[in-house]
Kinemage of the C-alpha trace (Angstrom):
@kinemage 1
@onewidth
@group {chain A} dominant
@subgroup {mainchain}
@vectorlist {calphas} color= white
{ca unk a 1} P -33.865 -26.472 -10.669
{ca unk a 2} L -35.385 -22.928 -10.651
{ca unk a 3} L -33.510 -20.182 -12.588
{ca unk a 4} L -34.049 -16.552 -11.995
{ca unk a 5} L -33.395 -13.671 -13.943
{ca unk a 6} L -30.609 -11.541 -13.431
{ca unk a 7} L -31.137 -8.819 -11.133
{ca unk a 8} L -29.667 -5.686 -9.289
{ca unk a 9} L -28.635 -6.052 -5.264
{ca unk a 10} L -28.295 -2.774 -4.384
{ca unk a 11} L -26.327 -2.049 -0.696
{ca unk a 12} L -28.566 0.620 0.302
{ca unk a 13} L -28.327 -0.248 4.549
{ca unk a 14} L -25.076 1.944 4.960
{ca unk a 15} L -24.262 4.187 7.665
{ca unk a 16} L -20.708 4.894 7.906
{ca unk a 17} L -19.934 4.619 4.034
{ca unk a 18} L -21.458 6.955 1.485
{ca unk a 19} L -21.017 7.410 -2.543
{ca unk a 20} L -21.320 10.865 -2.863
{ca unk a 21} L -20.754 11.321 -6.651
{ca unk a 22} L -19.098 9.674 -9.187
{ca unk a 23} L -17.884 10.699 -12.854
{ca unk a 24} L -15.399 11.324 -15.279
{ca unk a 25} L -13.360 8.049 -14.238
{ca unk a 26} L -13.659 9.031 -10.468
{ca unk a 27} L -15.878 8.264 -7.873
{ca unk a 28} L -16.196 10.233 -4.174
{ca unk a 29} L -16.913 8.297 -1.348
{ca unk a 30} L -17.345 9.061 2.677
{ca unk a 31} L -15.309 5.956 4.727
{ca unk a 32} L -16.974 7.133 8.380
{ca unk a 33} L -15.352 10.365 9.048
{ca unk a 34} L -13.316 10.798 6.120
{ca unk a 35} L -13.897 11.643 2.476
{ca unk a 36} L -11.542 9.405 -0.372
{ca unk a 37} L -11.577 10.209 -4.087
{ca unk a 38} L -10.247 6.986 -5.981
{ca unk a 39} L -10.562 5.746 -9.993
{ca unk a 40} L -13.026 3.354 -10.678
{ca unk a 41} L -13.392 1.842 -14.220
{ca unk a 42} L -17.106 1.365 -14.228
{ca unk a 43} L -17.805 5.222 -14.159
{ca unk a 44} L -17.204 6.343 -17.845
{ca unk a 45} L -19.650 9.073 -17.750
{ca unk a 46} L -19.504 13.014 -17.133
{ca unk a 47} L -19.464 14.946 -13.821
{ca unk a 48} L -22.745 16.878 -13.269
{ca unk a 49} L -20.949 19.168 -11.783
{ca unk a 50} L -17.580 19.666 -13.994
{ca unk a 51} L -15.971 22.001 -11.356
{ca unk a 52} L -13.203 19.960 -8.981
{ca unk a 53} L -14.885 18.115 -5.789
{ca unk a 54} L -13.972 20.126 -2.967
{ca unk a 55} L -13.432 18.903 0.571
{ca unk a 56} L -11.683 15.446 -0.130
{ca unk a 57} L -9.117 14.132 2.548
{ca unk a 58} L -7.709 11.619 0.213
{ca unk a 59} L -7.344 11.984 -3.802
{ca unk a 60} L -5.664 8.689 -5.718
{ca unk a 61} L -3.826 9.543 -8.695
{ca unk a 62} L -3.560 6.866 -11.447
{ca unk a 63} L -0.396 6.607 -12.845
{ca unk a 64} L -0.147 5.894 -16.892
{ca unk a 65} L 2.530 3.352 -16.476
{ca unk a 66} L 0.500 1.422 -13.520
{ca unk a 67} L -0.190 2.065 -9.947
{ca unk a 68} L -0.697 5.592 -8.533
{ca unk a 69} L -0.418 7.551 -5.666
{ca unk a 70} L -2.274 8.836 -3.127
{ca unk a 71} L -2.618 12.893 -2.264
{ca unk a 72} L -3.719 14.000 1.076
{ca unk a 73} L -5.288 17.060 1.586
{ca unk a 74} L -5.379 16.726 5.376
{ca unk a 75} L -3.467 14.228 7.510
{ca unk a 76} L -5.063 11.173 8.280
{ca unk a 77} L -4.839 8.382 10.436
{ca unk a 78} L -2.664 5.080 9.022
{ca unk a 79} L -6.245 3.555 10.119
{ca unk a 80} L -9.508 3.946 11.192
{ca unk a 81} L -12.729 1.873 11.968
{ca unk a 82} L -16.499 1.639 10.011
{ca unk a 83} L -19.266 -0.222 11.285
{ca unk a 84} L -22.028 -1.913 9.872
{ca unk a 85} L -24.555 -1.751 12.018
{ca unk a 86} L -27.497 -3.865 10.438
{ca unk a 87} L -25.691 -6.929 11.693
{ca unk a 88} L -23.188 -6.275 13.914
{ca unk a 89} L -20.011 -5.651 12.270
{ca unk a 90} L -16.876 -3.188 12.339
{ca unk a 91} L -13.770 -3.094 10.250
{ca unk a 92} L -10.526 -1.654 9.929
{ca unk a 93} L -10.065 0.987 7.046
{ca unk a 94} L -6.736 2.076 5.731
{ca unk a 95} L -5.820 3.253 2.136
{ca unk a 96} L -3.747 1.082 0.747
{ca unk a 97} L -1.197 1.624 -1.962
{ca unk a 98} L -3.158 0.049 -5.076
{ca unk a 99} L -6.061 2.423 -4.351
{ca unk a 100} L -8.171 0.211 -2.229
{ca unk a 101} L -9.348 0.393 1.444
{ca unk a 102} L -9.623 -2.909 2.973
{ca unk a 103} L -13.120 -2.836 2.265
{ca unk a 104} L -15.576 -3.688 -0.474
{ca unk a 105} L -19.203 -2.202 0.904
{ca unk a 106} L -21.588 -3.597 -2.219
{ca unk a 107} L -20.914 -6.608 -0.376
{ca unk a 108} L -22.860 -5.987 2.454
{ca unk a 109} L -25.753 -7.077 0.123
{ca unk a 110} L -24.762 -10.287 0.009
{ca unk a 111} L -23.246 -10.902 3.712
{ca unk a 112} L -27.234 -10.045 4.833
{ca unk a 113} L -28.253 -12.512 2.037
{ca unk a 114} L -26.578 -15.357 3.504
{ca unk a 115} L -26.650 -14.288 7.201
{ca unk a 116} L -30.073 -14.534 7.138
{ca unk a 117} L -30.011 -18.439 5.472
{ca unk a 118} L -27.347 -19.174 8.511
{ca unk a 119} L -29.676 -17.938 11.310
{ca unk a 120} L -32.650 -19.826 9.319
{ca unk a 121} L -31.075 -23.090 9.565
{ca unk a 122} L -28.790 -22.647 13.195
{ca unk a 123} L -32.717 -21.845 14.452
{ca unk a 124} L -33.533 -26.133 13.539
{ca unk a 125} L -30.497 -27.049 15.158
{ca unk a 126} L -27.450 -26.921 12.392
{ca unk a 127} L -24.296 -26.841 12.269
{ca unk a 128} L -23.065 -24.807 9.724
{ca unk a 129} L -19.793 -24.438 8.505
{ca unk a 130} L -18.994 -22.470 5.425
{ca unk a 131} L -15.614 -22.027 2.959
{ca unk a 132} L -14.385 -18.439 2.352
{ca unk a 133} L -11.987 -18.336 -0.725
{ca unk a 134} L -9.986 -15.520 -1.621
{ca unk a 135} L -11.430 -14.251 1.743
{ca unk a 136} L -9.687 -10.787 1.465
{ca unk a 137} L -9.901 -9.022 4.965
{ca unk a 138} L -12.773 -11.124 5.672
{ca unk a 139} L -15.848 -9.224 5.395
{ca unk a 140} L -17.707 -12.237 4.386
{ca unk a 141} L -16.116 -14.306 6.750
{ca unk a 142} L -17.085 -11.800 9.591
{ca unk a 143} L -20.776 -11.645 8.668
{ca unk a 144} L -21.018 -15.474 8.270
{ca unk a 145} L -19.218 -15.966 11.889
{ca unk a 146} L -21.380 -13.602 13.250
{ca unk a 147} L -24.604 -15.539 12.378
{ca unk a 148} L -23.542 -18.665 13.751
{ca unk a 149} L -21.411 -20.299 11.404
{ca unk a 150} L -18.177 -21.824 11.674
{ca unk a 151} L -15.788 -20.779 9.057
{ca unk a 152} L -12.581 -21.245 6.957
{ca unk a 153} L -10.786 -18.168 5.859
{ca unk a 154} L -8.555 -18.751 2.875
{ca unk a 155} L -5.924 -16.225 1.104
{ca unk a 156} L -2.960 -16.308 -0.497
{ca unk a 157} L -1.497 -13.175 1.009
{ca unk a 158} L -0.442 -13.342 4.855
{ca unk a 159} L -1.485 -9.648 4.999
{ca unk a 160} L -4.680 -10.119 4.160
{ca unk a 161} L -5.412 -12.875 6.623
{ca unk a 162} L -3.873 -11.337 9.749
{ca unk a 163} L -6.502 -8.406 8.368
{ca unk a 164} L -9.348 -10.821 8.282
{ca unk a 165} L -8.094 -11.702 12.024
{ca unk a 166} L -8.146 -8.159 13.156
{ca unk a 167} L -11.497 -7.371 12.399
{ca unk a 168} L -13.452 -9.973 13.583
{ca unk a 169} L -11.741 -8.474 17.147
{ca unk a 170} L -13.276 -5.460 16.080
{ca unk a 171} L -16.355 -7.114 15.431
{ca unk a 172} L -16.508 -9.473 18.785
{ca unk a 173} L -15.122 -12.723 16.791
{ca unk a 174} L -11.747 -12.755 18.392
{ca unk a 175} L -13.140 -16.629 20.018
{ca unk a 176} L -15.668 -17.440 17.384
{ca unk a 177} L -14.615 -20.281 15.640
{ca unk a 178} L -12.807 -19.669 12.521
{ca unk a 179} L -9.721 -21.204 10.850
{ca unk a 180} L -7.598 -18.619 9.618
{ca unk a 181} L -5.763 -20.041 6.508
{ca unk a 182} L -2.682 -18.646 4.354
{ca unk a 183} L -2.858 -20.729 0.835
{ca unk a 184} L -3.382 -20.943 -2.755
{ca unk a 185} L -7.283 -21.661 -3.190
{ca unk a 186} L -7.074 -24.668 -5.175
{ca unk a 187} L -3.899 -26.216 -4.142
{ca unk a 188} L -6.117 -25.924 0.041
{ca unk a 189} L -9.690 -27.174 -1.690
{ca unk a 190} L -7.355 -30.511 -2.889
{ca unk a 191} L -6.145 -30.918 0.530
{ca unk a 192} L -9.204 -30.906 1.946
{ca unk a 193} L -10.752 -33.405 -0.155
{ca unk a 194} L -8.292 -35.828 0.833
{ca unk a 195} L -8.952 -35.193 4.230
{ca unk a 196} L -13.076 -35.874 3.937
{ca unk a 197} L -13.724 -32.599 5.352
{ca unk a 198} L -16.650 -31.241 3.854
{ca unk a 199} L -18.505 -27.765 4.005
{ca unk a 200} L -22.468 -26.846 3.806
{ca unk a 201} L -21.701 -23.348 2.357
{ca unk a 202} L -19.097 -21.997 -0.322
{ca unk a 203} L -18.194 -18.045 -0.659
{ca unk a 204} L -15.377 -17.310 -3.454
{ca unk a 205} L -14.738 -13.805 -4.773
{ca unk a 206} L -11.763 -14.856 -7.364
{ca unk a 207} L -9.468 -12.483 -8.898
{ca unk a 208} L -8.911 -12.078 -12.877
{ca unk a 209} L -5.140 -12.974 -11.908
{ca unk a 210} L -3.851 -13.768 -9.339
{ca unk a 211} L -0.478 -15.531 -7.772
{ca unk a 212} L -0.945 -17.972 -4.840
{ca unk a 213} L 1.390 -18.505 -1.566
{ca unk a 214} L 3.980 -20.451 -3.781
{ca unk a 215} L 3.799 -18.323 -7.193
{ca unk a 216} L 1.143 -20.264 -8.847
{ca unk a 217} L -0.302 -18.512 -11.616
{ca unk a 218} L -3.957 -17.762 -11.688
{ca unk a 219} L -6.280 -16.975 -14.727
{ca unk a 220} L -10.018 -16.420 -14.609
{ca unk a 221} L -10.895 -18.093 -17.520
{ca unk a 222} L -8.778 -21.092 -17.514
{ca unk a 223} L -8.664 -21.777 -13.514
{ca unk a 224} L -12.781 -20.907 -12.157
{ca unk a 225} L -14.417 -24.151 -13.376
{ca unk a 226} L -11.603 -26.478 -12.131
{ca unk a 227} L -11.766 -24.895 -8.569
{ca unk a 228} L -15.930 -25.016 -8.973
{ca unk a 229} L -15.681 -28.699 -9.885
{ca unk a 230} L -13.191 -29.294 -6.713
{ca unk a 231} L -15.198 -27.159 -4.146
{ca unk a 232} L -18.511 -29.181 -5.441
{ca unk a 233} L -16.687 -32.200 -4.130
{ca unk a 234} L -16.365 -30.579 -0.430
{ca unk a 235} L -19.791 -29.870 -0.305
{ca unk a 236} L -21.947 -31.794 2.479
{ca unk a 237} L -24.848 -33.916 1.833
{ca unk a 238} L -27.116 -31.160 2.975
{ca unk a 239} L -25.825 -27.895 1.107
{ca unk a 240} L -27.160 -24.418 2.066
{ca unk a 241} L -25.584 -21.942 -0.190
{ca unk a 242} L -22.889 -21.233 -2.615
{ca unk a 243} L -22.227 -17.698 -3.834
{ca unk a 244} L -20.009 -16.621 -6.520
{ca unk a 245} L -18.654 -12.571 -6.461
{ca unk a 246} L -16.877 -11.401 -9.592
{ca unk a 247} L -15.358 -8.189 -10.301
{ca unk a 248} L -13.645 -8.417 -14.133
{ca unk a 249} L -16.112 -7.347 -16.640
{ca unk a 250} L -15.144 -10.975 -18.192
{ca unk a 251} L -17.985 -12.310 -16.229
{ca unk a 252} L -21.355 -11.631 -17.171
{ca unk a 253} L -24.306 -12.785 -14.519
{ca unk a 254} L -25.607 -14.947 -17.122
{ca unk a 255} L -22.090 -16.812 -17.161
{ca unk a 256} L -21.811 -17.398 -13.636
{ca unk a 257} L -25.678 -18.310 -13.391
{ca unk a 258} L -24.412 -21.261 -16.264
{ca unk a 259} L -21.359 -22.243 -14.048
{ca unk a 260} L -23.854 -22.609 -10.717
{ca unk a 261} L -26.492 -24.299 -12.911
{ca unk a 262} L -23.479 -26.935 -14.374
{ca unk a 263} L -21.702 -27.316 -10.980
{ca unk a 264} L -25.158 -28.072 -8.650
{ca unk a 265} L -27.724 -29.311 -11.466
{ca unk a 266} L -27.536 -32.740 -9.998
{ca unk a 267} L -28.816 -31.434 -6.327
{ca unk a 268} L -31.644 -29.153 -7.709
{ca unk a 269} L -32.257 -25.826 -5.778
{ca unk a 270} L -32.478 -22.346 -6.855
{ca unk a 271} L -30.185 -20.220 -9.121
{ca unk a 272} L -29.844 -16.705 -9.240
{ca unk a 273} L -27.560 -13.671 -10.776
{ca unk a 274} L -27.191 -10.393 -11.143
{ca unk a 275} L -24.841 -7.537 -10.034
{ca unk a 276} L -24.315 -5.644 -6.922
{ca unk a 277} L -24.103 -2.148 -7.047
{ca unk a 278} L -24.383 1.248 -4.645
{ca unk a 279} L -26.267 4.484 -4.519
{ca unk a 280} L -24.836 7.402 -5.633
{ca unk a 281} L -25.831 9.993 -3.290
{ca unk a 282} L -25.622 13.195 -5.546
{ca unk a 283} L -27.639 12.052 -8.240
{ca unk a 284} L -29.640 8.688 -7.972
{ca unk a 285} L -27.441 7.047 -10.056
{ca unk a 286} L -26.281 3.776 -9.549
{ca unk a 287} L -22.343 1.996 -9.689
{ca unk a 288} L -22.201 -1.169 -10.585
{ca unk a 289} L -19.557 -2.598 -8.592
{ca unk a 290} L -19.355 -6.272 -10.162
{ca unk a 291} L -21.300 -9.567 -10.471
{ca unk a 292} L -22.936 -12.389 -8.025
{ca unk a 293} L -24.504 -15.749 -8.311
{ca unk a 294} L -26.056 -17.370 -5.810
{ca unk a 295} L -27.034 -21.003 -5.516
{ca unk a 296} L -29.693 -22.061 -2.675
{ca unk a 297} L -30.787 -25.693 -1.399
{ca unk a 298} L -34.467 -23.969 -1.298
{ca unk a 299} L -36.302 -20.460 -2.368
């Protein structure tokens, strides 16, 4: 097995989405037509500019006793679309009431990672069907549809699916062929053993906590290596990828790279880590935006 260092994937291919600036806890951020301020945790260092950001449509206010609010300086839409056009794909935007948008763009990195190890092997002749847990509104599962693959989507919250199912519409997957699953991650990956079914690809992004479909608690630390033990049991003879996203600063790169070498050491391959971050447009500065690991069959 080859181990590589970790490393920074940076998604630098964006059109429609733009950091502007970030600082002081905050960072500024164009979502296609409109401009969102929102906290992010990552960003403890100064403003270059300590004056207010002017011309924001959306400002979220974090709340000391949880939560927040958002301020609009302008109306705007419940909704709105962003493509992205490097391979294909448009989604449905909305700010949502615990600051987020629908949308996590540093992933784009690794949706063109493994699109381009789906076309690869669909050009021999495979088949390739893939697992999505904790699919969230399915940008992975989009990109992975869209190179050929057929996919599972999997997500506790009902919301979150029916999202997933709206944009691949938007993105011309309304017939592609993906299962659209409401479930808790682990309790689905059991099932699924029983049945034989087995996957060639794994994508998980798990939460630090989390609560699945029937109030099952989950915690990072105690619950990741029992699901990556399970989902290494679903894996097909012929594997092509599994890739591990991570936001909590629990997770270092060099963690998860130990966790993919443990889970697929018997089958060989590549490992690889790092984080995944964006440009900031005002400065040259970079946001991390959390961890990956990536195992591949090949280099």
């Amino acid at each position: 097995m080859h181990i590589s260092s970790p490393a920074m994937a940076l998604a630098d291919r964006w059109t429609d989405y733009q950091l502007l600036d970030t600082g002081s806890g905050m960072k500024m951020e164009r979502w296609g037509p409109h401009t969102l301020v929102r906290p992010d945790p990552q960003v403890i260092w100064p403003r270059s500019d300590e004056r207010e950001w002017l011309g924001w449509d959306g400002y979220y206010h974090r709340s000391d006793k949880g939560g927040g609010r958002w301020e609009f300086a302008n109306r705007l839409p419940d909704s709105w679309h962003l493509a992205y056009e490097p391979l294909g794909l448009r989604f449905r935007i909305a700010p949502t009431s615990f600051k987020h948008t629908g949308l996590f763009p540093e992933q784009a990195v690794n949706w063109e990672w493994f699109s381009q190890l789906i076309k690869n092997a669909r050009q021999t002749g495979r088949e390739i069907s893939v697992l999505n847990l904790f699919g969230y509104t399915g940008g992975a599962t989009c990109a992975a549809a869209k190179a050929g693959a057929n996919v599972c989507h999997v997500d506790a919250a009902d919301g979150m699916v029916k999202w997933c199912r709206e944009n691949a519409g938007l993105s011309g997957l309304a017939e592609a062929p993906i299962r659209y699953i409401v479930d808790d991650c682990l309790k689905f990956v059991r099932r699924e053993i029983r049945r034989g079914r087995r996957y060639d690809a794994m994508i998980m992004d798990p939460p630090t906590y989390g609560r699945g479909k029937g109030g099952e608690m989950w915690k990072l630390e105690n619950h990741l290596w029992e699901l990556l033990r399970e989902c290494g049991e679903l894996l097909s003879a012929e594997p092509l990828f599994f890739l591990i996203n991570a936001y909590t600063a629990r997770l270092s790169p060099t963690v998860i790279n130990n966790l993919l070498v443990e889970l697929m050491r018997s089958r060989g391959g590549n490992v690889s880590s790092g984080e995944v971050g964006l440009p900031v447009e005002a400065d040259s500065k970079i946001l991390p935006c959390g961890v990956y690991g990536r195992w591949t069959a090949t280099p």
